[in-house]
RODO-2510 file (C-alpha; in nm, 4 decimals, decimal comma):
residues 527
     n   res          X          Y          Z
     1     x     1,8099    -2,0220    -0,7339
     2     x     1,8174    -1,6697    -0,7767
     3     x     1,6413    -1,3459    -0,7183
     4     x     1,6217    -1,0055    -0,9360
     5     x     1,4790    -0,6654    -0,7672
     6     x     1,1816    -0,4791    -1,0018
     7     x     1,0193    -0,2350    -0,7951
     8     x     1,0744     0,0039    -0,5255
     9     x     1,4295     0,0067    -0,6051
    10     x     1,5889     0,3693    -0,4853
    11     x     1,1840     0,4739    -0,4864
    12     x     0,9413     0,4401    -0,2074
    13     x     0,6494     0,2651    -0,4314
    14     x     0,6111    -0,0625    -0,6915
    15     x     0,7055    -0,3118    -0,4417
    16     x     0,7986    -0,6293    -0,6456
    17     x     1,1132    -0,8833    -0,6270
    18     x     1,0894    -1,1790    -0,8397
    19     x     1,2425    -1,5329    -0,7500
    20     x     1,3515    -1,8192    -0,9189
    21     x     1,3437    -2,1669    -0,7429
    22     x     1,3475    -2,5370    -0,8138
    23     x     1,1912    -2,4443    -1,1919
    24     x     0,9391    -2,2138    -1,0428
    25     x     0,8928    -1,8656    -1,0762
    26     x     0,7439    -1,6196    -0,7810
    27     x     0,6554    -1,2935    -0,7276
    28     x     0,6629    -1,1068    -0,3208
    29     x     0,4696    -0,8003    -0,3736
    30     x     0,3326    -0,6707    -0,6807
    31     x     0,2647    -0,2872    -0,5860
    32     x     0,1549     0,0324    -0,8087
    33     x     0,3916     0,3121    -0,8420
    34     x     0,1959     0,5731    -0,6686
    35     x     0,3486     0,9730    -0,6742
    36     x     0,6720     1,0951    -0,7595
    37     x     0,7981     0,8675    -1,0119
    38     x     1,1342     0,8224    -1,1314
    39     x     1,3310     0,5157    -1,2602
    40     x     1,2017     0,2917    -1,5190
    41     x     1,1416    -0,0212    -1,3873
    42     x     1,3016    -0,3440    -1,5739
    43     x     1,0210    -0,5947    -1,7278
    44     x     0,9888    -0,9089    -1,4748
    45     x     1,1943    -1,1629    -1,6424
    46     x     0,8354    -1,3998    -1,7161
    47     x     0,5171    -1,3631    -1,8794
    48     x     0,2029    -1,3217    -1,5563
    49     x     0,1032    -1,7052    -1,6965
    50     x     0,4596    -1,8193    -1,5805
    51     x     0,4495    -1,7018    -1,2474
    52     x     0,3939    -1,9803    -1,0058
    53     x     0,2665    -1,8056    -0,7567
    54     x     0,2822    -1,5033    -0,5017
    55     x     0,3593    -1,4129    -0,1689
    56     x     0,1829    -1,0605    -0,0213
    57     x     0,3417    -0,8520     0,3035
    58     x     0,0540    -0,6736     0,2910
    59     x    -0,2651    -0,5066     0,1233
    60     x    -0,1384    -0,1865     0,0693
    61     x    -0,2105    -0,0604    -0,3281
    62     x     0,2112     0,0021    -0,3567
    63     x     0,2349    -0,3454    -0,2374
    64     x    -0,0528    -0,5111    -0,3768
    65     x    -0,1923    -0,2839    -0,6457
    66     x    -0,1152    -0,4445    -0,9449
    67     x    -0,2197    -0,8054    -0,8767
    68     x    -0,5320    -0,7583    -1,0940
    69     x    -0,3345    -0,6640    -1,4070
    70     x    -0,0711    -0,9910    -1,3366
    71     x    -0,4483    -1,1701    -1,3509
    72     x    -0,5713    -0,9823    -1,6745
    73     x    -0,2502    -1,1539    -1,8241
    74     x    -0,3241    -1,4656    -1,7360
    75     x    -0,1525    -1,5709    -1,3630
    76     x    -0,3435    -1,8551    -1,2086
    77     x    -0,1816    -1,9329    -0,9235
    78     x    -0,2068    -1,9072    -0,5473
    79     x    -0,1277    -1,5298    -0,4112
    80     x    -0,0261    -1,6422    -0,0090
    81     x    -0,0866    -1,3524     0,2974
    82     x    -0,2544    -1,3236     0,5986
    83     x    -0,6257    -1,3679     0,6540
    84     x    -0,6636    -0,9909     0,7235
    85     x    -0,4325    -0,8623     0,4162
    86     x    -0,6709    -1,0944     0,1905
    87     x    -1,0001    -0,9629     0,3667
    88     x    -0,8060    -0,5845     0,3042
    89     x    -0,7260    -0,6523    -0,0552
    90     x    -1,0856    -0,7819    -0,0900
    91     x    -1,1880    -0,4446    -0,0977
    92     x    -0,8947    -0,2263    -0,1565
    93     x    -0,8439    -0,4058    -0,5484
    94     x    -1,1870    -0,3785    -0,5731
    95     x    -1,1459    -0,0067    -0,4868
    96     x    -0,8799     0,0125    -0,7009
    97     x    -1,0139    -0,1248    -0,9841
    98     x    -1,3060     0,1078    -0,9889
    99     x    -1,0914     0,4439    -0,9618
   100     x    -0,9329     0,2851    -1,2530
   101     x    -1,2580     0,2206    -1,4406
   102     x    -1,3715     0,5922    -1,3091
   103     x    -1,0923     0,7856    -1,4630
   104     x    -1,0407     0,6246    -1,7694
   105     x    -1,4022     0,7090    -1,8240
   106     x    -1,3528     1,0633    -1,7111
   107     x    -1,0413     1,1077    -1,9230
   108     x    -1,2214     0,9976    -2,2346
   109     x    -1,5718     1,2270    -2,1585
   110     x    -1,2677     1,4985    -2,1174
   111     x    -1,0537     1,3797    -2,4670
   112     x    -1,3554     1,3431    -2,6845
   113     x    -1,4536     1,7488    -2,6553
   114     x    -1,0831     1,7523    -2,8058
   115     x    -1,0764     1,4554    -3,0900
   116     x    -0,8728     1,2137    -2,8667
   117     x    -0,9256     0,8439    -2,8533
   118     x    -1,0778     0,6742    -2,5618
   119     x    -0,8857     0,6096    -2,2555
   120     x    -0,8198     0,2212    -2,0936
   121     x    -0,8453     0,1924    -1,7613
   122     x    -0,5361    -0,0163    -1,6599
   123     x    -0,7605    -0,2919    -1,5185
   124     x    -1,0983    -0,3208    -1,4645
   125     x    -1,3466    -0,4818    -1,1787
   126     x    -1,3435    -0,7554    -1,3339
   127     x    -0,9823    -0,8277    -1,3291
   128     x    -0,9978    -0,7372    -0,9246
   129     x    -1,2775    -0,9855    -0,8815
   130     x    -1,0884    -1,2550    -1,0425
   131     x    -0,7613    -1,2223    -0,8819
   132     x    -0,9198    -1,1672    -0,5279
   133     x    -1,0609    -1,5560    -0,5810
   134     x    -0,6975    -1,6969    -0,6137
   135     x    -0,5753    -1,5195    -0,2323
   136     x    -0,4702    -1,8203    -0,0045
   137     x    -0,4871    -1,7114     0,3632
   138     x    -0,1808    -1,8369     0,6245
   139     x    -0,1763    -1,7922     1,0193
   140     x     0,0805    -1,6185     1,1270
   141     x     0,4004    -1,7852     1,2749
   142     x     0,3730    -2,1052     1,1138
   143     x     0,6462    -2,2591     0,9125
   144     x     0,4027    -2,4024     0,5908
   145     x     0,5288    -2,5601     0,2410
   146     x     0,3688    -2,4347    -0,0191
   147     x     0,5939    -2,5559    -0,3151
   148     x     0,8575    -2,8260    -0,3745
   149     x     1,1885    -2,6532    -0,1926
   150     x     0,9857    -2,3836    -0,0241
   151     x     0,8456    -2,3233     0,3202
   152     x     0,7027    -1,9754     0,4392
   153     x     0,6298    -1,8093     0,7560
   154     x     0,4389    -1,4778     0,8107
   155     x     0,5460    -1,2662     1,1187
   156     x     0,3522    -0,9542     1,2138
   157     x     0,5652    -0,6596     1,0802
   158     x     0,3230    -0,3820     1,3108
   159     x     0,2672    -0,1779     1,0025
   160     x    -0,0986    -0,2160     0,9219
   161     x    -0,3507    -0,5122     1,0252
   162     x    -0,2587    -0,7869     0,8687
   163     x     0,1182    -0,7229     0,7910
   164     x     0,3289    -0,9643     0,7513
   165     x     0,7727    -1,0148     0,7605
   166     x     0,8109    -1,3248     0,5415
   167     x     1,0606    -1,5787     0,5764
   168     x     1,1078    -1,7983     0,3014
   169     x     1,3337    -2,1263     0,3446
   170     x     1,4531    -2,2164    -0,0077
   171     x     1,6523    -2,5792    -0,1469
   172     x     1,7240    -2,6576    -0,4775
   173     x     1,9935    -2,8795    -0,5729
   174     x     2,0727    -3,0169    -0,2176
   175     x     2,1933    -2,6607    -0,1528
   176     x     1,9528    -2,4053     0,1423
   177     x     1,9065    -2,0299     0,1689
   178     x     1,7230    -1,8505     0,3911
   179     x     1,5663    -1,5518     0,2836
   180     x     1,3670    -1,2422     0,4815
   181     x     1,1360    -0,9994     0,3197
   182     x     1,0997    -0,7107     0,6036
   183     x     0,7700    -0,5779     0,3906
   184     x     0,6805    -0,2228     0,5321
   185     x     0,8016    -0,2318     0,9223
   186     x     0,5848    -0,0913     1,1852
   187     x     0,6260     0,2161     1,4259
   188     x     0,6411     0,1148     1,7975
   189     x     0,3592     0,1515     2,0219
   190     x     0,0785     0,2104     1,7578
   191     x    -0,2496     0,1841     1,8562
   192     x    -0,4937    -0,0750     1,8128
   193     x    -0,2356    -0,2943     1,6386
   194     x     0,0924    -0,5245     1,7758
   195     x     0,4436    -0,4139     1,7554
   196     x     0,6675    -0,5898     1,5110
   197     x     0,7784    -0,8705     1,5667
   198     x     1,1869    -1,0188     1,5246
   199     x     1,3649    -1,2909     1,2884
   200     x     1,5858    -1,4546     1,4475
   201     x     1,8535    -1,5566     1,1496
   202     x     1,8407    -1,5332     0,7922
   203     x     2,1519    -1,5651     0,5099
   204     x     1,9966    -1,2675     0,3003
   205     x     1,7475    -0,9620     0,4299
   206     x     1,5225    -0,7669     0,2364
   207     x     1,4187    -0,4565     0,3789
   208     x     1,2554    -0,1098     0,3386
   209     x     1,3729     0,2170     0,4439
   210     x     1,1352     0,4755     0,4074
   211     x     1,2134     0,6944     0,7251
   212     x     1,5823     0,5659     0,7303
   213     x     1,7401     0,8816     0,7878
   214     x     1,4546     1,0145     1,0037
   215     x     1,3816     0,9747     1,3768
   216     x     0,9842     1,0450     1,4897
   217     x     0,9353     1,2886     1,6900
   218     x     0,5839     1,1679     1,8551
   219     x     0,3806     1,3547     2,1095
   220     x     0,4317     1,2156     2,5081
   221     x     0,0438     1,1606     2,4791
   222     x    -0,0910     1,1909     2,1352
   223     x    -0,4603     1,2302     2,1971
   224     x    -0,3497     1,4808     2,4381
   225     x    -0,1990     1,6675     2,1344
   226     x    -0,4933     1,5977     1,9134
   227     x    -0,7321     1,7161     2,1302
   228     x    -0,5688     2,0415     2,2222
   229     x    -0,6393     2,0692     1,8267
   230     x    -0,9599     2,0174     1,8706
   231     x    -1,0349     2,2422     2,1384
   232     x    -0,9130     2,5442     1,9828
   233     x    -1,0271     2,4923     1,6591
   234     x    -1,4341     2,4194     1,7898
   235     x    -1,4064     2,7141     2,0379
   236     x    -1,3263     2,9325     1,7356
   237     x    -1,6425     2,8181     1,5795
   238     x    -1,4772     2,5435     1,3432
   239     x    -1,4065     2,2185     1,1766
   240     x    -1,1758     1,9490     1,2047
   241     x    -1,0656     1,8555     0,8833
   242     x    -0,8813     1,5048     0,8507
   243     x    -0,7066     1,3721     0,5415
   244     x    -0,6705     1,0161     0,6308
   245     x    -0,5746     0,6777     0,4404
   246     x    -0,9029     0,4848     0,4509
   247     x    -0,7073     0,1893     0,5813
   248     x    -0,4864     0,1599     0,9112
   249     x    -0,4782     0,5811     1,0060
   250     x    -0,8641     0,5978     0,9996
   251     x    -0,8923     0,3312     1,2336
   252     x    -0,6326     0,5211     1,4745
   253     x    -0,7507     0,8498     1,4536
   254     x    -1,1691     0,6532     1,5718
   255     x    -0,9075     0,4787     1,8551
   256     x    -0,7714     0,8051     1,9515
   257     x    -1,1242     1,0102     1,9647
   258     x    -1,2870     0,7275     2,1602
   259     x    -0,9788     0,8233     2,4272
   260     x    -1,0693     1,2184     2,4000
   261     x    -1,4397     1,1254     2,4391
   262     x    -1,3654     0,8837     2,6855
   263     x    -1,1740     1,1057     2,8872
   264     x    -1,3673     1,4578     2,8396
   265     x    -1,0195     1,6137     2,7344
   266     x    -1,2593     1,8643     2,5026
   267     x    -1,4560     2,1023     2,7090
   268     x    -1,7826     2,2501     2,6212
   269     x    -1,8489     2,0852     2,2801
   270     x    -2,0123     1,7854     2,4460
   271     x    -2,1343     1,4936     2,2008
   272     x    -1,9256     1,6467     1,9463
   273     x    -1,9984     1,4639     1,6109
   274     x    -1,7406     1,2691     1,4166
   275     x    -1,7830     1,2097     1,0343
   276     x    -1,6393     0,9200     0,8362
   277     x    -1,6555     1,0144     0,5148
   278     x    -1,5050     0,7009     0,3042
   279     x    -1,6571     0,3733     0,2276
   280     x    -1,3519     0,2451     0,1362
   281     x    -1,2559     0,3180     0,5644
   282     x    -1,5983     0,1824     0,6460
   283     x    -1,5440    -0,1406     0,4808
   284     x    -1,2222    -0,1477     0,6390
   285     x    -1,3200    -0,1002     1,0362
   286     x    -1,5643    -0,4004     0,9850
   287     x    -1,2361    -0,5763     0,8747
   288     x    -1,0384    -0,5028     1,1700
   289     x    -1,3139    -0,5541     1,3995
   290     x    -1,3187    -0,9057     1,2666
   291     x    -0,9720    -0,9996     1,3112
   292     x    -0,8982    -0,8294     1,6323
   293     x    -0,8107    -1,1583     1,8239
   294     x    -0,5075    -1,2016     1,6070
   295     x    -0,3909    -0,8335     1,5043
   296     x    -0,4796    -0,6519     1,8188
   297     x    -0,2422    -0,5416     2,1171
   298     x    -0,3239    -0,5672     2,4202
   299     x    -0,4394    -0,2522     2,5053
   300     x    -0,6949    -0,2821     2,2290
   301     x    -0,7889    -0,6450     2,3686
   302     x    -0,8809    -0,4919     2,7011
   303     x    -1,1471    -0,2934     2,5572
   304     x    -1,2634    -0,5653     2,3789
   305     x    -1,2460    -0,8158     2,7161
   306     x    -1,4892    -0,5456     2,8459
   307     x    -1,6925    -0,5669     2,5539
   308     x    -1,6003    -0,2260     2,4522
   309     x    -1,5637    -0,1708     2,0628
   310     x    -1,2188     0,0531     2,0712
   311     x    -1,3307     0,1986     1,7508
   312     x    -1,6757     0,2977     1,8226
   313     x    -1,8242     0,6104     2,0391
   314     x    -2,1425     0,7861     2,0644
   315     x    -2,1138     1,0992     1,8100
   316     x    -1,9946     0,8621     1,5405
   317     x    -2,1110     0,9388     1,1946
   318     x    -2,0613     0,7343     0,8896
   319     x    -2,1273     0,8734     0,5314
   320     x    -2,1694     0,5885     0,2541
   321     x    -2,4049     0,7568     0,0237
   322     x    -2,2975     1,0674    -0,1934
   323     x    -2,5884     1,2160    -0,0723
   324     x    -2,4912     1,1503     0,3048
   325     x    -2,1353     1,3189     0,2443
   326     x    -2,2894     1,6464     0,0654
   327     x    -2,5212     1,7132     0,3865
   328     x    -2,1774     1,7057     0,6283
   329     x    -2,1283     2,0476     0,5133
   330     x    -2,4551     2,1753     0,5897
   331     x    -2,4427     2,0484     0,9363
   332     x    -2,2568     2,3852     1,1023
   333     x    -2,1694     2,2311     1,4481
   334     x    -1,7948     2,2171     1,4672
   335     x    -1,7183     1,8548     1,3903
   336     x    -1,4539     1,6460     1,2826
   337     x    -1,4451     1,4728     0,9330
   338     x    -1,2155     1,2591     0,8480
   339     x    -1,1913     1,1377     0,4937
   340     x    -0,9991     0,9812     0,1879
   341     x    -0,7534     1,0210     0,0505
   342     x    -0,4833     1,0647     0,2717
   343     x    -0,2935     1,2777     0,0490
   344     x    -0,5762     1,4356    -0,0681
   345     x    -0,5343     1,3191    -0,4222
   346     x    -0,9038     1,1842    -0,4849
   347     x    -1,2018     1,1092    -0,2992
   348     x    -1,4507     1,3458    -0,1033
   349     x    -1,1112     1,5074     0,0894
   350     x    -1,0984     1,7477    -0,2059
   351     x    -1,5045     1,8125    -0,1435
   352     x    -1,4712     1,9079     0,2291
   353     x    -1,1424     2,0916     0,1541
   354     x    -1,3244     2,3319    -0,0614
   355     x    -1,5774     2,3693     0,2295
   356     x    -1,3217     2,4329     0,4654
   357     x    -0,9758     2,5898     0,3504
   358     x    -1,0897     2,9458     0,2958
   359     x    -1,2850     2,9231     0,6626
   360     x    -0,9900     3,0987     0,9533
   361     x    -1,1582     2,9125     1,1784
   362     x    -1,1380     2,5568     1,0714
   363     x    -0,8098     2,3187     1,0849
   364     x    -0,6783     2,0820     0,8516
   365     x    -0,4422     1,8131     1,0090
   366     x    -0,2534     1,6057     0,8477
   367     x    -0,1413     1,2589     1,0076
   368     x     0,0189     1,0832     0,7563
   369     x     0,3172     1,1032     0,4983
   370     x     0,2305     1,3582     0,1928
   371     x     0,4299     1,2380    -0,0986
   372     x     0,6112     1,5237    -0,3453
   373     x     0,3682     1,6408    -0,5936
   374     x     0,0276     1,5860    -0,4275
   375     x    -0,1735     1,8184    -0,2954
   376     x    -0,1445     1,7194     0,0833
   377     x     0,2247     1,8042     0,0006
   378     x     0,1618     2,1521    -0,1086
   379     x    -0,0602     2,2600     0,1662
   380     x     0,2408     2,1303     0,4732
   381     x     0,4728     2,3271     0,2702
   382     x     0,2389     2,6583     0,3024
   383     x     0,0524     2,6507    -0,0414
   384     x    -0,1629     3,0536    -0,0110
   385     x    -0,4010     2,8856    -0,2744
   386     x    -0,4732     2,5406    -0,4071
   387     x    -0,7201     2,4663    -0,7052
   388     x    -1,0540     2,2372    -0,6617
   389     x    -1,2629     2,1467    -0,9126
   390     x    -1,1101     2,4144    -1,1277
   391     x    -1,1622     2,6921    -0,8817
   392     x    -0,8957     2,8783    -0,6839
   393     x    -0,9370     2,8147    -0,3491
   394     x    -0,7420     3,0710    -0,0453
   395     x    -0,5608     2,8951     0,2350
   396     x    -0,6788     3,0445     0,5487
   397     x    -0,7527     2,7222     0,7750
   398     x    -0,4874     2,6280     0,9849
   399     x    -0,2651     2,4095     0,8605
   400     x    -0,1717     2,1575     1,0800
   401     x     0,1444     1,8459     1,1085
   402     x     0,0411     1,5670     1,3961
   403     x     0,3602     1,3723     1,3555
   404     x     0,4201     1,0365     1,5043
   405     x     0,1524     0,8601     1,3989
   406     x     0,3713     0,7007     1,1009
   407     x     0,3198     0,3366     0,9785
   408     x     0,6594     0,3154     0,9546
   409     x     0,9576     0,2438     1,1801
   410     x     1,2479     0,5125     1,1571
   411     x     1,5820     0,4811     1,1546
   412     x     1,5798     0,3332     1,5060
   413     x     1,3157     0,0657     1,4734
   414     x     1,4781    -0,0154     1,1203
   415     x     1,8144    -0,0758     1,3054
   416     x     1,6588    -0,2654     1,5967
   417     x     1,4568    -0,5117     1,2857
   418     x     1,8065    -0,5827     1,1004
   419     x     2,0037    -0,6088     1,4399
   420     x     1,8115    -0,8621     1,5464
   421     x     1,8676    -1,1021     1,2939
   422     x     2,1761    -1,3561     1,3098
   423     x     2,4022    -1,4656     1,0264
   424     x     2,2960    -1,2696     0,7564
   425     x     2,5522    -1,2362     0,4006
   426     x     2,4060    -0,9337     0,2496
   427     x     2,1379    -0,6888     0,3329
   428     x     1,9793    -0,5309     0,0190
   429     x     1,7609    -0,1902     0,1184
   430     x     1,4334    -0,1059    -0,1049
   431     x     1,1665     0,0984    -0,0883
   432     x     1,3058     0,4688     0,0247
   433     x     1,3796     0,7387    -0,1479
   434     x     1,7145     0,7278    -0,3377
   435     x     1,9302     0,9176    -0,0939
   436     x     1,7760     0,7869     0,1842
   437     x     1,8132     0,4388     0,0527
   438     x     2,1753     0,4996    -0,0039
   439     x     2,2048     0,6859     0,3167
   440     x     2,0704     0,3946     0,5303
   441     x     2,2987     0,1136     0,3286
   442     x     2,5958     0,3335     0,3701
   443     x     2,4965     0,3495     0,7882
   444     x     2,4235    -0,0369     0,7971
   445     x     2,7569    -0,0814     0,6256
   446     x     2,9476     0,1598     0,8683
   447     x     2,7729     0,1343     1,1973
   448     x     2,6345    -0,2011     1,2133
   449     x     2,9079    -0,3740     0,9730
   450     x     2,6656    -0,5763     0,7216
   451     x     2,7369    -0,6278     0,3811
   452     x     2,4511    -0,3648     0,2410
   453     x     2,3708    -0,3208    -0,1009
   454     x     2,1385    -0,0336    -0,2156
   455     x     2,0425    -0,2207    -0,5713
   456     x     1,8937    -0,0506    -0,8580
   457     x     1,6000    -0,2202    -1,0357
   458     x     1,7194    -0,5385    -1,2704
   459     x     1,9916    -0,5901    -1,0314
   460     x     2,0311    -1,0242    -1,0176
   461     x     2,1636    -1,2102    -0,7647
   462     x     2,2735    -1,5710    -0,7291
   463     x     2,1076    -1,7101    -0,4048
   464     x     2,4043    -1,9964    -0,3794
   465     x     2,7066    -1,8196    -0,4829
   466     x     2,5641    -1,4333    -0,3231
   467     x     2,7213    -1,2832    -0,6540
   468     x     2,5414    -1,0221    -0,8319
   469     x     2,5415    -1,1451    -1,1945
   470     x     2,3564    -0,8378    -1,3473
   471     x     2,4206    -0,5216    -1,0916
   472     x     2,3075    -0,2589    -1,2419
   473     x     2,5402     0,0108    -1,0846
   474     x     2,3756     0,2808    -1,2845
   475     x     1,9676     0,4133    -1,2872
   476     x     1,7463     0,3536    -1,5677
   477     x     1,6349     0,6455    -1,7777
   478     x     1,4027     0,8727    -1,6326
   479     x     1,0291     0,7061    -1,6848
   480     x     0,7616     0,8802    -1,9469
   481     x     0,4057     0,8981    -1,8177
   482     x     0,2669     0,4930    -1,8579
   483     x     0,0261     0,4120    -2,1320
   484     x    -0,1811     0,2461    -1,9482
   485     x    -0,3738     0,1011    -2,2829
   486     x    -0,0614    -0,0542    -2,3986
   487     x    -0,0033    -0,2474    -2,0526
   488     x    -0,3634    -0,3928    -2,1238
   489     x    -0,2791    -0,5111    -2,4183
   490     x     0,0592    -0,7296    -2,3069
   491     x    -0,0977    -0,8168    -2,0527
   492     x    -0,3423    -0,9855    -2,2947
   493     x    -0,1133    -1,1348    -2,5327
   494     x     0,0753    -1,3265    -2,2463
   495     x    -0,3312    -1,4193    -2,1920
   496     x    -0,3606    -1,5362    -2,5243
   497     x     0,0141    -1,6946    -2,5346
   498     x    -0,0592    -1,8965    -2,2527
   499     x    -0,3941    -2,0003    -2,4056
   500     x    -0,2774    -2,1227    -2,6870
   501     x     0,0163    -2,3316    -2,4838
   502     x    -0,2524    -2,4864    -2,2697
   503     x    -0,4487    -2,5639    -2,6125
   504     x    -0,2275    -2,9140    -2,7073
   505     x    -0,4893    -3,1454    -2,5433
   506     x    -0,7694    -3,0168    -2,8042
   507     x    -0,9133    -3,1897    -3,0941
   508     x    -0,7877    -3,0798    -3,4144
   509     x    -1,1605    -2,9043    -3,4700
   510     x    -1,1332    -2,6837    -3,1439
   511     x    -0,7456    -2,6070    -3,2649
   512     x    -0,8782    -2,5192    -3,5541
   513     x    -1,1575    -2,3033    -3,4286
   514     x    -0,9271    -2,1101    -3,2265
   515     x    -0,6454    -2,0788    -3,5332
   516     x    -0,9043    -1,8971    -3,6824
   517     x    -0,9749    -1,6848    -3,4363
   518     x    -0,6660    -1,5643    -3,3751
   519     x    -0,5781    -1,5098    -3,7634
   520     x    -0,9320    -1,3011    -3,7814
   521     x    -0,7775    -1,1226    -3,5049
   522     x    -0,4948    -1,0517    -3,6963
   523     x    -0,5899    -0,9958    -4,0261
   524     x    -0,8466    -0,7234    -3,9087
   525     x    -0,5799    -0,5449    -3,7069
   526     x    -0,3026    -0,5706    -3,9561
   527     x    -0,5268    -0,2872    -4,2377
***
């Protein structure tokens, strides 16, 4: 029985921990490393055909992003979540999968003007189609066995619809362990969705710490701050420009508007429209309208009690077609659009921030974390000038920080999480940036007096002993950019090696057949 840490180790993204248990191997999380990048990452210690099966927190990509490349190299099990983080992932791998298919086609139209070879998208549509059919959907706060020696709960962790704490209650051997996986832990008193909720004991605790050092500094009344933003920007003649993650902050930002709207707290703009510009988003709100009896709080409930959709408001426009999101910026009312990405990375963000940047009058407000090295980044830090589309485009908008609307517990709601749980050996804190990471074990250690351990990835630890018996104390070299290609191709040969092991029950014509296949294979790659 033992555990070894992959991803998000002294880095916010890549969420992945691998377990061993009773003979079986499992994954919780399998997340893309999205941004700043910078330890390599050791190789999970089994081929994807060996892993058993896995358990999601929730359907975020940096949680749940690579599960169609673990398919592409042959996993077949179960992957276990909530119903709402599989109906998420339905159509956030699917999303994925196609920006992955899109750029790798892009980056080849690009390379073959300059003699390169063509570019392999890291997984395809495919690959997210087929994984998506092996998601197994659990209630929440129900103690269910899903393997021999292993029982899981799900508690909701208030980060995003759908997210989930996971206990796990481990025996092998006549010996128990308790484990807790605190997945991404949610601010207090978000809208639309529940606060998290508590474990009551565990022996070991997995948890993140992205705003460990930080305390959020939220507005009394938040749509009171928005629409003061609003206000000034429309009586100045202009738009209101919102990056916004297509899942979770789009849906608050609708909750918030319907308040503003609700509550005339913008004067003389009456009926002012809002655009959604993200189908990815749309997709989404039809997702959280349809699990609302079990991810909603209370305040959200009452609307719907009164039959009230808390996400819908006359003024509401939604842009699916290309076409559609052109003809926003030809409609010169001041109007909000909010759009994808969050960090304005991709999508049609970039589109309306070319529209709207160089315009005094118009606003850009940010809601979200910008990670280093992304444009969202850039213009909270006072870029003058950002490039589009390879034109230069001035800065004049007003740049604007909303903070407090954060996913994410800080260093408060983190404490209050890991405080609440009884008994606990050792605490091991993921998913942070490296000083904050270290920052926040070297607090729990001194001001809550755990046993903390701030592990680096490939760090292994003995669930029955609690010895490390590969610790790691030191990072792994800096990581080159990933060649995507050549992660396609392992990923197939553990495809083709766990063909070929499920291949004894043949006939000695099929084994054959496929012999000589694989030598073809060979013999025309070996000239």
């Amino acid at each position: 029985m033992d555990m070894t840490f992959i991803g998000a180790t002294h880095e916010v993204t890549g969420s992945c921990t691998f377990l061993q248990v009773n003979g079986l191997k499992l994954l919780v999380d399998f997340g893309m490393e999205q941004g700043r990048d910078v330890y390599e990452n050791t190789q999970i210690p089994a081929s994807p055909s060996q892993i058993d099966l896995v358990l999601l927190t929730h359907a975020h990509i940096d949680h749940s992003g690579l599960l169609p490349l673990l398919y592409a190299g042959g996993f077949s099990g179960k992957i276990y979540c909530t119903k709402a983080t599989a109906n998420l992932c339905g159509i956030m791998l699917r999303d994925s999968a196609h920006i992955q298919e899109f750029e790798a086609e892009w980056r080849t139209r690009k390379g073959k003007r300059k003699g390169e070879e063509e570019t392999q998208p890291l997984y395809t549509m495919e690959d997210a189609e087929g994984v998506i059919r092996h998601f197994c959907p659990l209630p929440y706060d129900e103690i269910i066995s899903i393997a021999d020696g292993i029982r899981v709960r799900f508690s909701d962790a208030g980060h995003l619809l759908g997210s989930a704490s996971i206990e796990l209650w481990l025996e092998e051997d006549q010996q128990s362990r308790k484990l807790v996986f605190s997945g991404d832990i949610g601010n207090l008193d978000q809208p639309l969705i529940r606060d998290p909720q508590y474990i009551a004991d565990a022996d070991y605790a997995v948890m993140e710490s992205t705003y460990g050092t930080r305390v959020h500094e939220r507005p009394a009344d938040y749509a009171a701050a928005l629409a003061e933003v609003l206000q000034r920007t429309f009586d100045r003649g202009g738009n209101v420009v919102i990056p916004s993650f297509a899942v979770g902050r789009t849906q608050e930002m609708l909750y918030f508007i319907r308040q503003i709207k609700e509550k005339n707290m913008v004067t003389g703009h009456d009926g002012f429209p809002v655009y959604v510009d993200s189908p990815l988003a749309l997709e989404a709100t039809e997702v959280f309208n349809s699990n609302k009896e079990s991810c909603f709080d209370e305040e959200a409930m009452s609307y719907v009690s009164k039959g009230i959709n808390p996400i819908s408001f006359p003024g509401l426009i939604t842009a699916s077609g290309s076409e559609e999101s052109k003809a926003i910026n030809f409609d010169e009312r001041p109007k909000v659009i909010i759009s994808a990405s969050g960090m304005c990375e991709a999508g049609r963000i970039k589109h309306h921030l070319k529209h709207n940047l160089w315009r005094p009058e118009s606003s850009v407000v940010f809601v979200g974390y910008q990670a280093e090295n992304t444009l969202g980044r850039s213009l909270c830090e006072g870029a003058r000038s950002v490039r589009l589309f390879g034109e230069e485009i001035a800065v004049r908008a007003e740049i604007i920080i909303l903070p407090g609307v954060s996913g994410h517990a800080d260093v408060n709601g983190l404490d209050k999480w890991i405080n609440n749980i009884n008994g606990l050996k050792k605490v091991f804190v993921i998913h942070g940036d490296s000083a904050v990471a270290e920052q926040f074990t070297h607090h729990l250690r001194e001001d809550s007096g755990l046993d903390a351990y701030c592990p680096y990835s490939g760090a292994s630890l003995d669930l029955i002993s609690g010895e490390f018996t590969n610790a790691l104390p030191v990072p792994v070299v800096k990581k080159s950019k990933p060649d995507t290609a050549y992660r396609r191709l392992t990923a197939a040969l553990d495809r083709l090696a766990a063909v070929v092991q499920s291949s004894k029950g043949l006939t000695n014509k099929e084994l054959g057949r496929l012999a000589d296949t694989i030598n073809n294979i060979c013999t025309k790659w070996e000239k």
